[in-house]
C-alpha positions as CSV (number, residue, x, y, z in Angstrom):
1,X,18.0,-50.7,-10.3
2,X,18.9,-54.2,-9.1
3,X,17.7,-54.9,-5.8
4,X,20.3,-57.0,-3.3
5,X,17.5,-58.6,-0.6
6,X,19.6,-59.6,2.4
7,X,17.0,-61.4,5.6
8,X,16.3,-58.2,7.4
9,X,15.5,-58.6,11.4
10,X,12.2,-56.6,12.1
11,X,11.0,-54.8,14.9
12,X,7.4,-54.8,15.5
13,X,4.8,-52.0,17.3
14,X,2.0,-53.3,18.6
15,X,2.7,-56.8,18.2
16,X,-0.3,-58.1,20.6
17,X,-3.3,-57.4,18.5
18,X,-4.9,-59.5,16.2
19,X,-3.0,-58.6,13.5
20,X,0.2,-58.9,15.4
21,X,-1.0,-62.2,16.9
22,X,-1.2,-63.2,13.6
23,X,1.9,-62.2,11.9
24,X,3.7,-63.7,15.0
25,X,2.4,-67.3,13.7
26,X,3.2,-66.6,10.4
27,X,6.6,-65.5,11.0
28,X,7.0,-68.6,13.3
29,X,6.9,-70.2,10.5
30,X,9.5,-68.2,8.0
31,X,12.8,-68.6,8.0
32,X,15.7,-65.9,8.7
33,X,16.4,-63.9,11.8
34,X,14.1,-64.2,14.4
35,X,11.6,-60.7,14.7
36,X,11.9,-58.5,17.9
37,X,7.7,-58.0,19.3
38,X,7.4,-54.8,21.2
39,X,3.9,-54.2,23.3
40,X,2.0,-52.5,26.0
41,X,0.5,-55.5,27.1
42,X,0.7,-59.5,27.0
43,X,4.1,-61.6,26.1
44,X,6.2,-59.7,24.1
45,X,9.9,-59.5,23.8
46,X,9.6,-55.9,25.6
47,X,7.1,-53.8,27.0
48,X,7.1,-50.8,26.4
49,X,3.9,-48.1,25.7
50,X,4.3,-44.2,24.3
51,X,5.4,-42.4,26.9
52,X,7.4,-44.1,28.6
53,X,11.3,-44.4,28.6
54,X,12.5,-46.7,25.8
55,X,14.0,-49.9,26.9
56,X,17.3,-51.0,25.6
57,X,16.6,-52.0,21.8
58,X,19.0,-54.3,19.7
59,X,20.0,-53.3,16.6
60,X,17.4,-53.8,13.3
61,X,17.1,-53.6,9.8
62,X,13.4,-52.1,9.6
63,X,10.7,-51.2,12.3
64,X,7.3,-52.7,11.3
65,X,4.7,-49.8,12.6
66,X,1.2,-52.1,13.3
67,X,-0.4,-50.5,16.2
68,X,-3.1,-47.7,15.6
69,X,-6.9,-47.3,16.9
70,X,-9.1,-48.6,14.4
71,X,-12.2,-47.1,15.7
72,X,-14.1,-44.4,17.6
73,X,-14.5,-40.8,18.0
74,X,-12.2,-38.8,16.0
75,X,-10.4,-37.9,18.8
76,X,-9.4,-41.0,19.7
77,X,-8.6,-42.0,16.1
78,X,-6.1,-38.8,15.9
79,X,-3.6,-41.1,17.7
80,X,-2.7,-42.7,14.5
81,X,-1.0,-39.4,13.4
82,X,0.0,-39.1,17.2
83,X,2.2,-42.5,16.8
84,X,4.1,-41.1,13.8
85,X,7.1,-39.5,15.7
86,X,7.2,-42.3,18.1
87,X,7.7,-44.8,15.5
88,X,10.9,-42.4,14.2
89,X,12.1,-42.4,18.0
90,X,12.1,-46.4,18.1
91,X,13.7,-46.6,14.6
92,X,16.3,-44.0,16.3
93,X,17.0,-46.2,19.4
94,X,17.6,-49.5,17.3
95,X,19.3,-48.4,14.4
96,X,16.6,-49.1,12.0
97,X,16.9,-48.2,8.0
98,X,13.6,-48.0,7.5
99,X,9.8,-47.8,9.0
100,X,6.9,-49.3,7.5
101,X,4.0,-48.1,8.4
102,X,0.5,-49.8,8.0
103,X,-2.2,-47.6,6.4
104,X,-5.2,-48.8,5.0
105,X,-7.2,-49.6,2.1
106,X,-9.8,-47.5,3.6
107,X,-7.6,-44.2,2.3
108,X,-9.3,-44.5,-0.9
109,X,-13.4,-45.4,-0.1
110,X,-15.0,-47.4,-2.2
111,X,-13.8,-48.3,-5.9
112,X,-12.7,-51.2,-8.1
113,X,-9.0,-51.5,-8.9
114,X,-7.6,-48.9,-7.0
115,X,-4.0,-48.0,-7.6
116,X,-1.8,-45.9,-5.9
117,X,-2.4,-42.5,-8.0
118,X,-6.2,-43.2,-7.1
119,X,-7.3,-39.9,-5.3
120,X,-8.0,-41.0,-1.5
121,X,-11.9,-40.3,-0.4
122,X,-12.1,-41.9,2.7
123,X,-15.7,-42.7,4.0
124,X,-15.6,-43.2,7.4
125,X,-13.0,-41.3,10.2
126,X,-10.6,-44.2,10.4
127,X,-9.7,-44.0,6.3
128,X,-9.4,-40.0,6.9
129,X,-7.4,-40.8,10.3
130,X,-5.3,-43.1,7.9
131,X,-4.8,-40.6,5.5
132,X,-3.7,-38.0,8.1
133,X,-1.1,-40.6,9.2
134,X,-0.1,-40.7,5.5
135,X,0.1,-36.6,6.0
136,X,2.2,-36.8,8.8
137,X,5.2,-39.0,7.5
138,X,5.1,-37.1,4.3
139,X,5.8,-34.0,6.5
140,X,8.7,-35.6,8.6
141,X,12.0,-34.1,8.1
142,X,14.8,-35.7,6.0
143,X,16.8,-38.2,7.9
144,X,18.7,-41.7,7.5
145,X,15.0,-43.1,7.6
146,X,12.9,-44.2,5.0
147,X,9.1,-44.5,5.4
148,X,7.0,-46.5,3.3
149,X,3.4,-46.5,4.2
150,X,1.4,-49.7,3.4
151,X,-2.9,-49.1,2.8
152,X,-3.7,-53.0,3.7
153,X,-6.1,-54.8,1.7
154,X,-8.4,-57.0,4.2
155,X,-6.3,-59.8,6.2
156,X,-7.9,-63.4,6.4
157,X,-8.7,-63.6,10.4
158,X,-7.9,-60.4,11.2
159,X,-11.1,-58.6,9.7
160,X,-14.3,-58.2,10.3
161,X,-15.7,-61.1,8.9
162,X,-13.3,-63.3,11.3
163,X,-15.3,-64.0,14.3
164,X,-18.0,-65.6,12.0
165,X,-15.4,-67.8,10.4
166,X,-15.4,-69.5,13.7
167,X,-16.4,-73.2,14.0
168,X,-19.3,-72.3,16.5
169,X,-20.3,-68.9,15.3
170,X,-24.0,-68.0,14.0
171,X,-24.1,-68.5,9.9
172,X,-22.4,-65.7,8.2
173,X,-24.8,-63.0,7.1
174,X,-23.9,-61.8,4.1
175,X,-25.4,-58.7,1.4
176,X,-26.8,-60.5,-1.1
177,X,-26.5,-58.4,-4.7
178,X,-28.6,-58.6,-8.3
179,X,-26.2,-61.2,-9.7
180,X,-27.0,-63.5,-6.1
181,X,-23.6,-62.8,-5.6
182,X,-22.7,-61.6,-2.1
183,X,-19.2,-58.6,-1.6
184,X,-15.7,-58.9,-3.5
185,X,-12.7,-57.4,-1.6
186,X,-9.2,-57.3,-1.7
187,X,-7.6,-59.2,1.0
188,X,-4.5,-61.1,2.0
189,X,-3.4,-64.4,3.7
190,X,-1.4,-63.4,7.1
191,X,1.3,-65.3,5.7
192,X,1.6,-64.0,2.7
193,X,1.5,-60.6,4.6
194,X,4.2,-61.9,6.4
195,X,6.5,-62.6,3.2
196,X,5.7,-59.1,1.9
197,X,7.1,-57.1,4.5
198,X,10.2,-59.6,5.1
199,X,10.7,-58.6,1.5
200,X,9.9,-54.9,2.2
201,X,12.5,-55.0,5.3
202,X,15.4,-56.1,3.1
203,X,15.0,-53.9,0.0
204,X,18.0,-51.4,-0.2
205,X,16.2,-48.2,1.8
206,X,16.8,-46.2,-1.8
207,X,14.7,-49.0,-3.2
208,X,12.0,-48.9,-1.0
209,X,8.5,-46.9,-2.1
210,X,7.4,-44.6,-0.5
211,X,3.7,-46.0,-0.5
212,X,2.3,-49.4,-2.0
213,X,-1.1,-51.1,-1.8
214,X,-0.3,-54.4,-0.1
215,X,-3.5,-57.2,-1.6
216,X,-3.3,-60.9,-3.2
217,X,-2.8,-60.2,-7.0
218,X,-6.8,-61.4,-7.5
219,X,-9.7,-60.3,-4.9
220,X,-12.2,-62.8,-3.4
221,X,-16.1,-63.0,-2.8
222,X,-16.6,-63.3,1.1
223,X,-19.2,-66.1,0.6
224,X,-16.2,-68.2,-0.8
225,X,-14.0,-67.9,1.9
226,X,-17.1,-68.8,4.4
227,X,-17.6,-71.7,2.6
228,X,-13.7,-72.8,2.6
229,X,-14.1,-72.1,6.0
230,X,-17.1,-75.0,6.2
231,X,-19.5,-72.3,7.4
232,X,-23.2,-71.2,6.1
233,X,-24.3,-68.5,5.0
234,X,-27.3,-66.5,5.7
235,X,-28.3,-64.2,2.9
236,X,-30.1,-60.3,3.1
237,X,-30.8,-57.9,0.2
238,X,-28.2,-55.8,0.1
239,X,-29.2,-52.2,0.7
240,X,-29.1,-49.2,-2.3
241,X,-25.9,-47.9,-0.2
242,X,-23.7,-51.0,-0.1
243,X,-20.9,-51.5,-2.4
244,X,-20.7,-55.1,-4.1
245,X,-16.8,-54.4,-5.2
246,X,-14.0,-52.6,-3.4
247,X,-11.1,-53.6,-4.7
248,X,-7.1,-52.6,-4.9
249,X,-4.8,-52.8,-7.6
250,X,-1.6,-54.9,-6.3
251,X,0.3,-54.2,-9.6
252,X,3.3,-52.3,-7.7
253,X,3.9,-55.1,-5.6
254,X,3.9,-57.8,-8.1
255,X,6.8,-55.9,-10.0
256,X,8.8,-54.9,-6.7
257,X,8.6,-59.0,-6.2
258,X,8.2,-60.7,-9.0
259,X,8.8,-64.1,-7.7
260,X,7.0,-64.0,-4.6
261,X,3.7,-66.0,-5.1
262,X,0.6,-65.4,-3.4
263,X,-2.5,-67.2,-2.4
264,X,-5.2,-66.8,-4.8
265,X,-8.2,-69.0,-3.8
266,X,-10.4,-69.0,-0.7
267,X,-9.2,-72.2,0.5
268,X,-5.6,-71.1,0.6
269,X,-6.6,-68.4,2.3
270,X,-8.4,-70.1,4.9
271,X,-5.8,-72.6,5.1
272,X,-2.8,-70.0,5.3
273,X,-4.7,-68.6,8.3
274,X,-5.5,-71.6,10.2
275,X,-2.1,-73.2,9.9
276,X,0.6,-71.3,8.3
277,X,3.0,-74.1,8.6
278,X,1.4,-76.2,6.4
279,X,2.0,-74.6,3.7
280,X,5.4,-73.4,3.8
């Protein structure tokens, strides 16, 4: 099938968290129609929270599902699934082709290469929260919608390693493994995050899948992005429980796109998130 990519305009959920935050820089610096930035809270275009009336929409291409709980009891996590139909009424209001809708990496536990036919085995409540989300849209009826669910690699600045990247934060501490190498993970640069699902937004709905791993191509070691972020490192023997690689296979990605290029290196990573203009 050839794929016609048209700019898409995007409506976003949850657009004031760090992720959103983020992605609002990055697509700052993008070109094509300008994004619509829908929150409970802060400076978005509208305000709006589940539950509450919808406010007049305009029209989209795609809504862009962020928001979620990323932590807590399970109770609390069961709002993932709980945000499901809302995102559907949105997508109603505005006229939307399609919802993406961010799951996570953390679907699958801990492995090396993980591809989308990988058997998910979450290991903490928010992967199986995730998962349930992934559940629930599976389980929605058949409309003019199409869902694609994304299970996000790490994003540079919006993990947990962030707040140590900081100029003025304590030295990174770091698991320190037999080879004196420290954790590899799949991550992303926000901007490159922000390319994907432009891209994502303007496929032909039909062309769309219905769930792809969204990672750079090649995973980094988390002491090489402290250091291209000009920031120590404080080493500790890494316990018998810890997991040296996790890691996604981006594969599907690469061939839905194969002429988007990503950042590879530490240093473009650090530099995508500290000023994505620069390297547009």
């Amino acid at each position: 099938m050839t794929k016609t990519l048209h700019p898409a305009r995007c409506l976003f959920l949850g657009s004031n968290g760090k992720l959103g935050l983020l992605l609002q820089r990055a697509w700052h610096a993008m070109p094509g129609p300008a994004p619509v930035w829908l929150a409970r809270r802060g400076a978005p275009d509208f305000r709006w929270a589940p539950g509450e009336p919808l406010p007049p929409l305009p029209e989209v291409d795609s809504v862009i599902a962020l928001w979620g709980c990323t932590g807590g009891t399970s109770a609390e996590l069961a709002v993932n699934v709980d945000l499901v139909p809302q995102a559907v009424a949105v997508a109603e209001a505005c006229g939307a082709k399609s919802i993406l809708h961010f799951s996570s990496a953390a679907v699958y536990g801990p492995g090396v290469n993980l591809d989308e036919t990988a058997p998910p085995a979450p290991a903490n409540p928010y992967g199986a929260s995730k998962l349930a989300m992934e559940s629930a849209i599976r389980a929605l009826p058949q409309t003019g919608v199409r869902h694609c669910a994304l299970r996000l690699a790490n994003v540079v600045g919006a993990d947990s390693l962030a707040p140590a990247l900081a100029p003025q934060a304590a030295p990174v501490t770091l698991d320190r493994f037999a080879d004196g190498r420290g954790p590899l993970r799949s991550y992303i640069a926000p901007g490159d995050l922000a390319r994907v699902l432009a891209a994502l937004a303007a496929l032909p709905p039909d062309a769309l899948p219905a769930l792809v791993n969204v990672a750079a191509p090649d995973p980094v070691r988390m002491e090489d992005l402290a250091h291209a972020a000009g920031r120590p490192v404080a080493w500790r023997d890494a316990p018998n429980s810890a997991h040296q690689c996790v890691t996604m296979d981006a594969s599907q990605l690469e061939h839905l796109f194969p002429e988007m290029k990503f950042h590879r290196s530490a240093e473009r990573f650090i530099a995508d998130w500290r000023n994505p203009e620069s390297l547009q």
